[in-house]
KEROGU-898421 format. One record per residue (C-alpha): residue in one letter; z negated, y, x negated. Coordinates in steps of 0.05 Angstrom, whole numbers. Each point is the difference from the previous one (the first is absolute). Example, Ala and Ser with C-alpha at 12.3 -4.5 7.8 and 13.67 -1.06 7.14 Angstrom:
2
nunu  c3  c2  c1
A  -156  -90  -246 $
S  13  69  -27 $
END
This chain:
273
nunu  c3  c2  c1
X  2360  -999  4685 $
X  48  48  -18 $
X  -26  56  46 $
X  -65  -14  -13 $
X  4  20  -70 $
X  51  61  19 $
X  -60  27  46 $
X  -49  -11  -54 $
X  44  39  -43 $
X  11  60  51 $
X  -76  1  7 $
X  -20  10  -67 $
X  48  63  -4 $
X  -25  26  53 $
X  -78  -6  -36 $
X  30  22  -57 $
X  32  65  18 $
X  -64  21  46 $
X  -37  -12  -62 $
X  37  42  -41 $
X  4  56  55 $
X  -68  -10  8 $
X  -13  18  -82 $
X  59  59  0 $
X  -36  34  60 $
X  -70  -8  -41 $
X  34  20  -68 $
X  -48  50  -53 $
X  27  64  -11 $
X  3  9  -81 $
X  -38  69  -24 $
X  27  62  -35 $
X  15  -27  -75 $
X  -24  67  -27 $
X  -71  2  -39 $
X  -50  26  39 $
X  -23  44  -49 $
X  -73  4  -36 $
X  -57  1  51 $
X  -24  65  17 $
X  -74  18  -13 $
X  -58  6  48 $
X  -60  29  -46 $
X  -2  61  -27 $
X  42  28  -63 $
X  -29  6  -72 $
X  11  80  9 $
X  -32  -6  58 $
X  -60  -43  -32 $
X  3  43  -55 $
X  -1  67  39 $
X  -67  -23  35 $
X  -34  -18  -71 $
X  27  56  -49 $
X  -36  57  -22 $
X  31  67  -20 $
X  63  -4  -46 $
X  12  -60  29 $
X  -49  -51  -40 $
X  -27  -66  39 $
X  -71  14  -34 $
X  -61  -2  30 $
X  -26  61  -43 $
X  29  70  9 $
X  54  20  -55 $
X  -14  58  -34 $
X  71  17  -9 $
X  -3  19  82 $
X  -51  45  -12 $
X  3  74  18 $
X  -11  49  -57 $
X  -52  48  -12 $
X  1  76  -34 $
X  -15  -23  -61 $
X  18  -80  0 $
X  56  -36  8 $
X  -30  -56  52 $
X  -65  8  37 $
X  -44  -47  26 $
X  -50  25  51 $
X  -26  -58  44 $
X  -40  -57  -20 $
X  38  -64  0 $
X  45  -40  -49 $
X  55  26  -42 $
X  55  -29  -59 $
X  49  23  -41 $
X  68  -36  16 $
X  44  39  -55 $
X  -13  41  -72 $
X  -24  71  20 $
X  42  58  -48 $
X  -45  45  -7 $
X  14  76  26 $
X  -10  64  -50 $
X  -62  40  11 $
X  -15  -59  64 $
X  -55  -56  4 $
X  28  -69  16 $
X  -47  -33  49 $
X  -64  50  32 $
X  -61  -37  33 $
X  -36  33  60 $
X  -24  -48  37 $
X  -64  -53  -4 $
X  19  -71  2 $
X  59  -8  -29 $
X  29  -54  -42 $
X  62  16  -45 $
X  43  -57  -34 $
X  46  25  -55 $
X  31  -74  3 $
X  20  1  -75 $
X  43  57  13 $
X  2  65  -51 $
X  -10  73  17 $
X  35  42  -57 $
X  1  77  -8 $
X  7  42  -60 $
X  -67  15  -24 $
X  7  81  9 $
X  -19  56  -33 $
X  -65  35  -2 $
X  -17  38  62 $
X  46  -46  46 $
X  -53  -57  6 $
X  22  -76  49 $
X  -28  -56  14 $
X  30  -58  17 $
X  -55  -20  47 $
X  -52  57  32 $
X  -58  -23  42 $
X  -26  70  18 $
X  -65  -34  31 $
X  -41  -38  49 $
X  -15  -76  -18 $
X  23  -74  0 $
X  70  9  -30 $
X  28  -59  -37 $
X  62  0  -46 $
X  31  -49  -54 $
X  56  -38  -24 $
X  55  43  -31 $
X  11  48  -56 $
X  12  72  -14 $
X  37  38  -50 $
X  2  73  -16 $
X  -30  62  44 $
X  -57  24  -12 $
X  -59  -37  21 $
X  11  -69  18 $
X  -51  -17  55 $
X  -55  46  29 $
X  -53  -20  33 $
X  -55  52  -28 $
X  -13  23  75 $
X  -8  -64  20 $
X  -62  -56  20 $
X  -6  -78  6 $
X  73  -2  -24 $
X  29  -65  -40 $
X  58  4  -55 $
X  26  -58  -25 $
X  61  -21  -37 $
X  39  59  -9 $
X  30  32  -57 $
X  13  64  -20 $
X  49  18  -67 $
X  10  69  -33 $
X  -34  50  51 $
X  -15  66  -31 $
X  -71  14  17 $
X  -40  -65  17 $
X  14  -73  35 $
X  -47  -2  41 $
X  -59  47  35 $
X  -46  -31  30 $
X  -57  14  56 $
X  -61  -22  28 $
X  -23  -73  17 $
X  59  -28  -12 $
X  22  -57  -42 $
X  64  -8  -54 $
X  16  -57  -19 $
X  61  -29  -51 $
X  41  60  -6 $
X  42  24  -60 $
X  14  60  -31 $
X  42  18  -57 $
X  26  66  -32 $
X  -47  49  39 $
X  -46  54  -29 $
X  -55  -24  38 $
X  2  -72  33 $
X  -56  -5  42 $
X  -40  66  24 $
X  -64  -23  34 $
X  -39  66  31 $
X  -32  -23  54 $
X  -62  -47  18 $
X  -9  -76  -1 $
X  68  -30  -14 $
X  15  -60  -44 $
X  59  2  -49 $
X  4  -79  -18 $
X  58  -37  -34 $
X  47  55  -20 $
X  47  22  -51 $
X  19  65  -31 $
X  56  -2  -55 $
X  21  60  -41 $
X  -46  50  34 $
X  -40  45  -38 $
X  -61  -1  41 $
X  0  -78  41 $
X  -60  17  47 $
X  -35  60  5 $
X  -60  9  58 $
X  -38  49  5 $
X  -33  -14  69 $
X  -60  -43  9 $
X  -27  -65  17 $
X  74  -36  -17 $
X  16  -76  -31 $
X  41  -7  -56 $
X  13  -72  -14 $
X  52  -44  -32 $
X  48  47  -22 $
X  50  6  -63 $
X  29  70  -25 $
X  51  -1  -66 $
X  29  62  -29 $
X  -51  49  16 $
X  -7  54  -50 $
X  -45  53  42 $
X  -48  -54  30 $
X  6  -67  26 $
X  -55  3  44 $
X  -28  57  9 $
X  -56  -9  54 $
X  -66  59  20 $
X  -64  -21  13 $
X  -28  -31  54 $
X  53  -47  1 $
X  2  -78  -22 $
X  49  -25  -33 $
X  4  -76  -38 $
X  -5  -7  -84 $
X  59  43  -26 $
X  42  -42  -52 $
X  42  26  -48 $
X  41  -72  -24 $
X  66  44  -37 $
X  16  -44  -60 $
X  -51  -51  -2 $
X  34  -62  18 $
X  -41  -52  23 $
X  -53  53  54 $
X  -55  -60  7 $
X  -39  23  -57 $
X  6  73  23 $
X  -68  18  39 $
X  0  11  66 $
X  81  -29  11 $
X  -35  -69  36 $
X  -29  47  50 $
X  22  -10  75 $
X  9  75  15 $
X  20  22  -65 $
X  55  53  1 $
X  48  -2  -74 $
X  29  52  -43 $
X  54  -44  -37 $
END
């Protein structure tokens, strides 16, 4: 009995160090300890991404800015193909240069609330912050303008569209405007003249002219005055030719309550107040 259990004990060592040989030879070998570090990427970088999507001076913006624009002999940015266009910074005006010249058809120019400022000049040395020189179709609004000499001119112009821009203290006039074309809720203040309308067919509707001796003069033909307000205007508020139409002109300075004033219920009625 004896040597029975002695065997049994030599056999189970002998399982038991196979076993354990058996689980040495089949041992993991443990990994570096250090981090691996952060993953690398596989897409493309955001100056790559960026560099496929940005227009000159480096803007991701659909439009072209004008700031990457090439100058002309007589303007500090040109634009001179049809397409769409936006300020990305203030414009500082130039002495004796125009801001922003328009030579092309088509074109679509957002001031994005941005200001182009110049010192209004003396006589003889005549800018404007925006020049259309011709053609048709060109679109501009939202920003203002302070200083040179004329603020926006379109007087060469057809089948353009102003809207929502301002222009404060230009020397000669706000705006000049052309043929066909439409202005709509723009400002002027401080001017001489704040809205110059020579040419054919164009409706001046919901605008204001503060401090300017003569608000809107036109002497073309076949123009729309409507809806308009002019304060301050010692030479003429509105001071319109014939052949033109134009909605009741009401002078409400000082009356207080305008409902008993004729012609102030009118929808197209431009006020002197």
């Amino acid at each position: 009995m004896k040597r029975m259990i002695m065997d049994r004990r030599m056999m189970l060592a002998g399982v038991g160090t196979v076993v354990a040989g058996s689980l040495l030879s089949n041992r993991a070998v443990a990994g570096s300890l250090e981090p691996p570090g952060p993953p690398a990427p596989t897409g493309k970088s955001t100056d790559q991404l960026a560099g496929m999507i940005a227009r000159p001076n480096g803007v991701s913006e659909p439009r072209t800015p004008v700031a990457g624009l090439p100058s002309g002999a007589a303007s500090r940015y040109v634009i001179s193909a049809p397409g769409s266009y936006c300020l990305t910074e203030n414009i500082i005006g130039l002495p004796g240069v125009n801001g922003i010249q328009i030579d092309s058809d088509n074109v679509d120019l957002d001031l994005q609330g941005f200001h182009m400022t110049a010192d209004p000049g003396m006589p003889g040395a005549s800018t404007v912050a925006i020049l259309v020189s011709g053609g048709q179709n060109q679109c501009i609004y939202n920003g203002t303008i302070e200083g040179w000499t004329i603020g926006v001119d379109v007087q060469n112009a057809s089948k353009f569209l102003l809207w929502d821009v301002t222009v404060i203290g230009a020397s000669d006039t706000g705006f000049k405007l052309g043929h066909d074309g439409q202005a709509y809720d723009l400002d002027v203040y401080s001017c001489p003249v704040g809205y110059d309308a020579p040419g054919l067919r164009t409706i001046i509707e919901e605008c204001g002219a503060w401090s300017c001796p003569i608000a809107i003069q036109c002497n073309g033909s076949q123009n729309l005055i409507v809806g308009n307000c002019a304060t301050s205007s010692p030479v003429g508020p509105f001071m319109i030719g014939q052949g033109n139409s134009y909605g009741p002109i009401v002078v409400v300075t000082g009356v207080g309550n305008i409902g008993a004033v004729v012609g102030s219920n009118h929808p197209l009625a431009n006020f002197v107040f």
